[in-house]
N, C-alpha and C positions, 0 to 999 in steps of 0.2 A: 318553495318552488322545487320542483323536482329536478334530480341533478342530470334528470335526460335532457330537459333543456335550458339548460343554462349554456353560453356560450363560453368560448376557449377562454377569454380571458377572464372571464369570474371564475372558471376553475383554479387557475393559477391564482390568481388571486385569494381567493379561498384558501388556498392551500398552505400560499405563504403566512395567511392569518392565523391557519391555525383550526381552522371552520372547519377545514375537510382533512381526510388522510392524503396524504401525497402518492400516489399511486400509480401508474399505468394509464390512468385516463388525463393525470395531470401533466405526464410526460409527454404523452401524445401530443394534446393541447397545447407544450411548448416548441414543441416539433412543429407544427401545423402555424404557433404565431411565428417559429421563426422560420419557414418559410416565405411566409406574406411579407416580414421585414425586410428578406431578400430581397424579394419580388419588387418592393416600394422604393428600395437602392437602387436598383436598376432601372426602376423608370427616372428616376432624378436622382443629380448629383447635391440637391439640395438635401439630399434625405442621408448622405453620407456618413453623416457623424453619429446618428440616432442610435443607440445602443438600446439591450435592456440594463435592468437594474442591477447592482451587486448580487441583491436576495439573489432574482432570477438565475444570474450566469453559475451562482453556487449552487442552486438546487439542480441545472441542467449538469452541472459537473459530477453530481452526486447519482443524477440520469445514469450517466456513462460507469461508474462505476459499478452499478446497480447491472448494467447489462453486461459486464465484463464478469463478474462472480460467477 
């Protein structure tokens, strides 16, 4: 499959596998999932606890460094 469309979370996914470089389109893609996680907090309180993953929140922290350099 071509990686124009693949959706947000197979990239990330991907990525965390190992399948793909971790790049710019993967950061985006966690940008973009965790907005929608926001978005799904705010419509329910049932949805409060729902985090991402270790991997995830380290690769997003790894994001933020990346753009600080």
């Amino acid at each position: 499959m071509s990686d124009l469309f693949k959706d947000h979370c197979e990239v990330v996914q991907e990525s965390l596998q190992g399948k793909r470089e971790t790049d710019e389109r993967t950061f985006a893609s966690l940008e973009i999932l965790k907005d929608r996680l926001d978005r799904v907090k705010r419509m329910s309180p049932r949805f409060a606890i729902v985090e991402f993953s270790p991997a995830v929140v380290k690769m997003r922290k790894s994001s933020n460094k990346l753009a600080v350099v």
